[in-house]
Backbone as ProteinMPNN parsed JSONL, in Angstrom:
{"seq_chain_A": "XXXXXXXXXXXXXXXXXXXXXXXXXXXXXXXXXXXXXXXXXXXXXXXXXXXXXXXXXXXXXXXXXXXXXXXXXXXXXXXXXXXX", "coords_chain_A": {"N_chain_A": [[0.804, -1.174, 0.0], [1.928, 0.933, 0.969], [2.939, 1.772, -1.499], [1.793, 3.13, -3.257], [1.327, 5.841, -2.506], [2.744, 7.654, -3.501], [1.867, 7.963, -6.027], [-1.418, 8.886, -5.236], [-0.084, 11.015, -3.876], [0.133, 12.736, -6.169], [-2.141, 12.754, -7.609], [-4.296, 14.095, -5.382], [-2.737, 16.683, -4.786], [-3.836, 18.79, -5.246], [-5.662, 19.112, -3.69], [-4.733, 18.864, -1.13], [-2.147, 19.178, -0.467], [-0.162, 19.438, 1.267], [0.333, 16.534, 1.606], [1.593, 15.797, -0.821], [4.051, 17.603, -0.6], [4.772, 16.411, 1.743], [5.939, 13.435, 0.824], [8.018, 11.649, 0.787], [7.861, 11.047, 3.688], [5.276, 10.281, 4.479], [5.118, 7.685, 2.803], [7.188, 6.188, 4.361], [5.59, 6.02, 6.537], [3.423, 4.679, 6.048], [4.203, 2.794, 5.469], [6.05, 1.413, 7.193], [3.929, 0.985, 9.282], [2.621, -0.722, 7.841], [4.072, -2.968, 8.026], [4.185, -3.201, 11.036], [1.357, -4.192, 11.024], [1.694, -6.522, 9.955], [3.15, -7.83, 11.129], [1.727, -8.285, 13.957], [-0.572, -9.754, 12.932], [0.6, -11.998, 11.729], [1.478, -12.871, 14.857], [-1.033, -12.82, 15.674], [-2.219, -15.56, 14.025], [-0.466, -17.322, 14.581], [-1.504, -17.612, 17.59], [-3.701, -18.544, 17.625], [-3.948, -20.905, 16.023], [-3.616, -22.308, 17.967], [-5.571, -22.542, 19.494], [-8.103, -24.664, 20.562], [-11.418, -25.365, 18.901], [-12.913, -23.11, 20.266], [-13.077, -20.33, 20.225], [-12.891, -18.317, 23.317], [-14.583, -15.479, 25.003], [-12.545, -14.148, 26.374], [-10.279, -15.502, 25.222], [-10.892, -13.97, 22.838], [-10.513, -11.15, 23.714], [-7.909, -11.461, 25.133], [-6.148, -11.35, 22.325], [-6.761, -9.22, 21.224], [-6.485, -7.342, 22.828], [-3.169, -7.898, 24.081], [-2.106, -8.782, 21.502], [-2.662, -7.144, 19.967], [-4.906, -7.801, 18.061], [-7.282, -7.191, 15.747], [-10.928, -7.497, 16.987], [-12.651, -8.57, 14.683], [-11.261, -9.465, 12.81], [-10.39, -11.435, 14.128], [-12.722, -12.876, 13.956], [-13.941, -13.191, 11.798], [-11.924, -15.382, 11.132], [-11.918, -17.105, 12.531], [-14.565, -18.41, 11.786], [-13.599, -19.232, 9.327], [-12.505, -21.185, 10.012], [-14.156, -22.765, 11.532], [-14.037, -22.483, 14.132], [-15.568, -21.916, 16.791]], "CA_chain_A": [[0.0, 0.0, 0.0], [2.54, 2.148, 0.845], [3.909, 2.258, -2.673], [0.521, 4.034, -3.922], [1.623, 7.113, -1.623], [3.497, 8.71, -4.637], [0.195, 8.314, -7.153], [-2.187, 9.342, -4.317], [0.016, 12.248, -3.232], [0.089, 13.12, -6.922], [-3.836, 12.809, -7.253], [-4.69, 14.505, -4.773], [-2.131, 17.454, -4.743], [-4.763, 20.422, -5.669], [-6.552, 18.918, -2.286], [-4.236, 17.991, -0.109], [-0.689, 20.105, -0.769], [0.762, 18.809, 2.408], [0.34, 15.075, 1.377], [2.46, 15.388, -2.559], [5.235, 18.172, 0.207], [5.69, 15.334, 2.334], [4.93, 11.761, 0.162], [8.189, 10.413, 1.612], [7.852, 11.052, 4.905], [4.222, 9.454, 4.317], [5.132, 6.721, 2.95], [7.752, 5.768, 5.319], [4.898, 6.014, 7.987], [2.664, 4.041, 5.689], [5.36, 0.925, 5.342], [6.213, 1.161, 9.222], [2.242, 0.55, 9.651], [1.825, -2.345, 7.548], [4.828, -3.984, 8.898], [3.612, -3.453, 12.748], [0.262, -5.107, 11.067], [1.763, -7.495, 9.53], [3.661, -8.801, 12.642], [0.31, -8.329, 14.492], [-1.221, -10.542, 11.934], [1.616, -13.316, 12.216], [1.699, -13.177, 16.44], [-2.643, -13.551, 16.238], [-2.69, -16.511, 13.845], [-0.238, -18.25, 15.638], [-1.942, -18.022, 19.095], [-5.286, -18.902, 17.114], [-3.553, -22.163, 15.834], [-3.17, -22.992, 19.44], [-6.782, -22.705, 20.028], [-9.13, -25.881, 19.998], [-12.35, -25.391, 18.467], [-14.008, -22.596, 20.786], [-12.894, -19.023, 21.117], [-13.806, -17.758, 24.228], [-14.575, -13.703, 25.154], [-10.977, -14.162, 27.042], [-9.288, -15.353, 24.143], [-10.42, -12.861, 21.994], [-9.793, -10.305, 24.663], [-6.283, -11.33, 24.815], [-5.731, -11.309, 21.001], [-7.226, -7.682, 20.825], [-5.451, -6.674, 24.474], [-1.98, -8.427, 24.217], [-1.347, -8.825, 20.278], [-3.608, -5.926, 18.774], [-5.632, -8.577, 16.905], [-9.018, -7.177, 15.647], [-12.066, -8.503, 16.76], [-13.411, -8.377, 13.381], [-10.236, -10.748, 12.237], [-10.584, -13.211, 15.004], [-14.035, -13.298, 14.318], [-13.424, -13.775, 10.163], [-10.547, -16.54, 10.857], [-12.734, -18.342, 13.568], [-15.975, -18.513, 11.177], [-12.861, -19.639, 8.123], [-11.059, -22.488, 10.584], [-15.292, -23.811, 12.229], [-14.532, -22.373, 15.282], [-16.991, -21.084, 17.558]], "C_chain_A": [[0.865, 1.261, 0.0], [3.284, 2.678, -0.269], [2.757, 2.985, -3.868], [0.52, 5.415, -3.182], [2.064, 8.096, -2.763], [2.307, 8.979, -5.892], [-0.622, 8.908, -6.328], [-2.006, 11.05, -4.293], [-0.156, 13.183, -4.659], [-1.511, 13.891, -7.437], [-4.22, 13.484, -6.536], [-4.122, 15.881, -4.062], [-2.766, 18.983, -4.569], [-4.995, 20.311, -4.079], [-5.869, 18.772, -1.034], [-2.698, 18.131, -0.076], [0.423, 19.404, 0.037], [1.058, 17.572, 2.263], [1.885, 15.014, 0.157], [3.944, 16.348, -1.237], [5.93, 16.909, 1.127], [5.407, 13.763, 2.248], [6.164, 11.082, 0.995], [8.071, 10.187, 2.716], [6.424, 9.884, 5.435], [4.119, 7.991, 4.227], [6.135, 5.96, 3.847], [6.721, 5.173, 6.392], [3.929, 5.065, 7.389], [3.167, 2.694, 5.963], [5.526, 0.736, 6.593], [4.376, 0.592, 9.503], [2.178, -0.73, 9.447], [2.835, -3.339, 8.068], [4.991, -4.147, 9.921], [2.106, -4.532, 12.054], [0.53, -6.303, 10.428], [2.187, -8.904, 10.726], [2.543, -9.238, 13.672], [-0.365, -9.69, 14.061], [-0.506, -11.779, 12.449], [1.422, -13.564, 13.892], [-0.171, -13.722, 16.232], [-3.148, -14.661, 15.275], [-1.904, -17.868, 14.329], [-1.138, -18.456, 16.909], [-3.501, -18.571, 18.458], [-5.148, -20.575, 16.64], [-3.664, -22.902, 17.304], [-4.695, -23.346, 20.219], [-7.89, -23.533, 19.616], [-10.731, -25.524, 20.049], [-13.633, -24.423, 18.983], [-13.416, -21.143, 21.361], [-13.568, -18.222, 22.159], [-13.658, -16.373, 24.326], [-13.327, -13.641, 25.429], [-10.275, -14.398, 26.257], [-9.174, -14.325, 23.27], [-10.164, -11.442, 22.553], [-8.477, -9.966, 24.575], [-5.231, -10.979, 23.384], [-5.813, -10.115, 20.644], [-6.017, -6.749, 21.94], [-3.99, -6.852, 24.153], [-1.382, -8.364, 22.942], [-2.246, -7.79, 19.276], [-4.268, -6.719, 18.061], [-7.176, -7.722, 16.8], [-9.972, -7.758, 15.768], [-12.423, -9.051, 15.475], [-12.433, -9.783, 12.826], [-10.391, -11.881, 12.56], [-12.052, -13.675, 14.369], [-14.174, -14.316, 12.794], [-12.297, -15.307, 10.521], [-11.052, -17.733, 12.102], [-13.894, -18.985, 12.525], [-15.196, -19.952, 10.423], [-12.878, -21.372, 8.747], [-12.635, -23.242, 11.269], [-14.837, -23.911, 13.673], [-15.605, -21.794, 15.893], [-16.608, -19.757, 18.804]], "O_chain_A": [[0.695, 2.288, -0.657], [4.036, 3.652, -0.236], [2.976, 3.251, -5.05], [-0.485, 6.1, -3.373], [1.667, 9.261, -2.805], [2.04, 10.034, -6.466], [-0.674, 10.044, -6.799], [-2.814, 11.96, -4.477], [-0.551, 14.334, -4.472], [-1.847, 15.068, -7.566], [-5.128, 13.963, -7.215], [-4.672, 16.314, -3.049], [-2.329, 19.969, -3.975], [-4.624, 21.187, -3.299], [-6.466, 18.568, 0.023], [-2.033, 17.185, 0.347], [1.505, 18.955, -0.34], [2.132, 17.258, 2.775], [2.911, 14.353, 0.319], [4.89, 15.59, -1.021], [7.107, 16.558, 1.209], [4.9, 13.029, 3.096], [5.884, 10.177, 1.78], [8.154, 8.995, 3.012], [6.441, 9.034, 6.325], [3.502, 7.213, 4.955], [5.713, 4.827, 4.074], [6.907, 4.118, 6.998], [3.402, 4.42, 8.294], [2.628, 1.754, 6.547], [5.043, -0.284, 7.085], [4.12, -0.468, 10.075], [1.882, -1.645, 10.215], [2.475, -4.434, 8.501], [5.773, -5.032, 10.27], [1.874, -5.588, 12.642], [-0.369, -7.137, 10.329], [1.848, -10.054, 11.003], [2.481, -10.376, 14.137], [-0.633, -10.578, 14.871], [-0.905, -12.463, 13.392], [1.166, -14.744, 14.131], [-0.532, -14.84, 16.599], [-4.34, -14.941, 15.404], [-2.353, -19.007, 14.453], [-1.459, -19.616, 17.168], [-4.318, -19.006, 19.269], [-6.056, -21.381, 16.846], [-3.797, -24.118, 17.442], [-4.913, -24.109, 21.16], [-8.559, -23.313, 18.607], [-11.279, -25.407, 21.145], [-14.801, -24.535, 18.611], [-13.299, -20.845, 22.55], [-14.597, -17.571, 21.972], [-12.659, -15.896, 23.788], [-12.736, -12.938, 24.609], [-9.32, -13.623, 26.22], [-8.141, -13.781, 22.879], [-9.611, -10.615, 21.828], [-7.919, -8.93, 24.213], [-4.078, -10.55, 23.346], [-5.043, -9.724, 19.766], [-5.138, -5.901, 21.78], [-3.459, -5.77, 23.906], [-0.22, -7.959, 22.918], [-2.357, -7.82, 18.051], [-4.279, -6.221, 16.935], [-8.008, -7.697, 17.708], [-10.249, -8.606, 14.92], [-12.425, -10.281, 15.419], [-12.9, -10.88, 12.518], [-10.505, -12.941, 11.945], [-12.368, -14.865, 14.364], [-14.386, -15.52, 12.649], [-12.234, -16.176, 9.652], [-10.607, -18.845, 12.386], [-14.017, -20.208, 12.578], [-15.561, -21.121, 10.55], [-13.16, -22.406, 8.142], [-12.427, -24.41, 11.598], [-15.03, -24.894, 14.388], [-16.491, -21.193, 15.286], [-17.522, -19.152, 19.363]]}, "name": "protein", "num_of_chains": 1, "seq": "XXXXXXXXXXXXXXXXXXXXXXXXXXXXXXXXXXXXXXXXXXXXXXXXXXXXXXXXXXXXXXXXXXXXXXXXXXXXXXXXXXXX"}
């Protein structure tokens, strides 16, 4: 994603001056993002592997609390894997 920062900032230059003045600084902060969510991602489908057949409020607590996991994810990758 972060390599659509330089078309974006381009696009959107009339609107948004400060975006195309500082695209790399942007995208720097864009790429740092997705590679905290990516790690995120990796730490909450490991601990989800670990979990037999019944996420409880506490698990997904901990996944949201402890590894930033999104409800919304757990909830998608529980439905995927026929947990509950």
């Amino acid at each position: 994603m972060y390599r659509l920062v330089p078309l974006l900032a381009l696009q959107l230059k009339s609107v948004f001056p400060e975006l195309h003045q500082q695209e790399d600084y942007v995208s720097r902060v864009v790429h740092e993002e997705e590679i905290s969510f990516l790690r995120t991602l990796e730490k909450g489908l490991k601990r989800i592997e670990n979990i037999d057949r019944i996420i409880s409020g506490e698990a997904a607590f901990e996944l949201y609390d402890t590894f930033g996991f999104p409800f919304d994810l757990t909830s998608l990758i529980a439905r995927e894997r026929d947990l509950r």
